[in-house]
C-alpha positions as CSV (number, residue, x, y, z in Angstrom):
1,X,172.2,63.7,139.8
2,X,173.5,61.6,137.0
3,X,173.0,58.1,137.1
4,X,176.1,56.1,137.9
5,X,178.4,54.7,134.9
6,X,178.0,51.2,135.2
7,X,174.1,51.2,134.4
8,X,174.6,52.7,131.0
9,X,175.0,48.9,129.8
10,X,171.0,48.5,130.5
11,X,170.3,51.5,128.7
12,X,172.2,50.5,125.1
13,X,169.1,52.0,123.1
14,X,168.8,55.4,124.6
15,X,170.9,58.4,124.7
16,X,172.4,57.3,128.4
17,X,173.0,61.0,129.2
18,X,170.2,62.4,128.6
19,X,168.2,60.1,131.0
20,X,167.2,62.7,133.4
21,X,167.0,59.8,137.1
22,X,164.2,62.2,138.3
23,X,161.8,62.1,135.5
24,X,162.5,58.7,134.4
25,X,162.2,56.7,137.6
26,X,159.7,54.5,136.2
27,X,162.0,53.9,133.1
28,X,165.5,53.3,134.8
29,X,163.7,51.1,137.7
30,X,162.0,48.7,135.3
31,X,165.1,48.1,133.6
32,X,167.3,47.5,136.5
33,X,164.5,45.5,138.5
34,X,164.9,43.2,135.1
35,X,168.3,43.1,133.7
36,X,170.1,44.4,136.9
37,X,173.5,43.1,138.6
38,X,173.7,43.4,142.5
39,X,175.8,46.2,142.2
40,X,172.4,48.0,139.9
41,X,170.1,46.6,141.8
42,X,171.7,48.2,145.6
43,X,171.8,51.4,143.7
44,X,168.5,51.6,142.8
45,X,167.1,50.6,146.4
46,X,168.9,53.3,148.0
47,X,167.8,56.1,145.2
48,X,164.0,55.0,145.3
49,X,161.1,54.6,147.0
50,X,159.8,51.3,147.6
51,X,156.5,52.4,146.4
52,X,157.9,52.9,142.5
53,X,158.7,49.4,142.3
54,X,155.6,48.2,144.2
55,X,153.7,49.7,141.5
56,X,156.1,48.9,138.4
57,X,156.1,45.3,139.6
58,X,152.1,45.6,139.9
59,X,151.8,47.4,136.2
60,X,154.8,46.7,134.2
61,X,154.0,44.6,130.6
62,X,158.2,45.0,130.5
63,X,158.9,42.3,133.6
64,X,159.3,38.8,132.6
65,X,157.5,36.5,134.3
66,X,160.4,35.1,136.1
67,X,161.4,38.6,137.3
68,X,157.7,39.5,137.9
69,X,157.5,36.4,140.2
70,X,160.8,37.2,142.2
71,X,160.0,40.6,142.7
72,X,156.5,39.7,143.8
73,X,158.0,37.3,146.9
74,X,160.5,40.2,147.9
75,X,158.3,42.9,148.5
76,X,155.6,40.6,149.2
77,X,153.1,41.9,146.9
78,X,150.3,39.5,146.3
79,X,151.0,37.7,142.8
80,X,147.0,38.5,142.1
81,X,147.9,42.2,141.9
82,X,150.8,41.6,139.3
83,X,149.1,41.8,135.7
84,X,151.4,40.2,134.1
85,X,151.2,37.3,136.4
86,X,147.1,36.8,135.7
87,X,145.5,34.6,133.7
88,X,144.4,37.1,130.8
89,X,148.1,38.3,130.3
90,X,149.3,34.9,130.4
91,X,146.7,33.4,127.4
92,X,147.7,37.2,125.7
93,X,151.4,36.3,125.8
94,X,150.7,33.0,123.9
95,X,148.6,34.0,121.5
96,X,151.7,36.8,120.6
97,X,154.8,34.0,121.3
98,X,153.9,30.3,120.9
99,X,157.6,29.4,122.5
């Protein structure tokens, strides 16, 4: 299965159709959990476990903090589990952007 048209806009710096959905669920799922529309985001519920985003949201360097937060109240993952929400990611992120 292809993925759908209207997500090759997240996907601007990769060869869109050679993105195999399959093999790169981790990939396509952390981009659309961050950057996604509605329209992405009901897509990628219905084509993937819950459990890939559990553990993107829990692992992922890629989520913003805002999106890491969000994510973290909808599946209700504790916020301790997200390592980009603990205190050692947070000090690293300063020490890399001051803003």
């Amino acid at each position: 299965m292809p993925l759908p048209k209207y997500l090759k806009k997240y996907f601007w710096d990769v060869d869109f159709k050679k993105i195999n959905p399959r093999q790169k669920k981790e990939f396509i799922a952390t981009r659309v959990l961050e950057m996604g529309d509605k329209k992405a985001l009901k897509w990628l519920l219905k084509n993937y476990n819950s459990r890939v985003f559990k553990k993107i949201i829990q692992n992922s360097r890629e989520l913003s903090l805002k999106s890491a937060n969000f994510w973290s109240i909808y599946f209700n993952i504790n916020k301790k589990k997200i390592k980009c929400l603990s205190k050692h990611y947070l000090q690293q992120r300063k020490q890399v952007w001051l803003y």
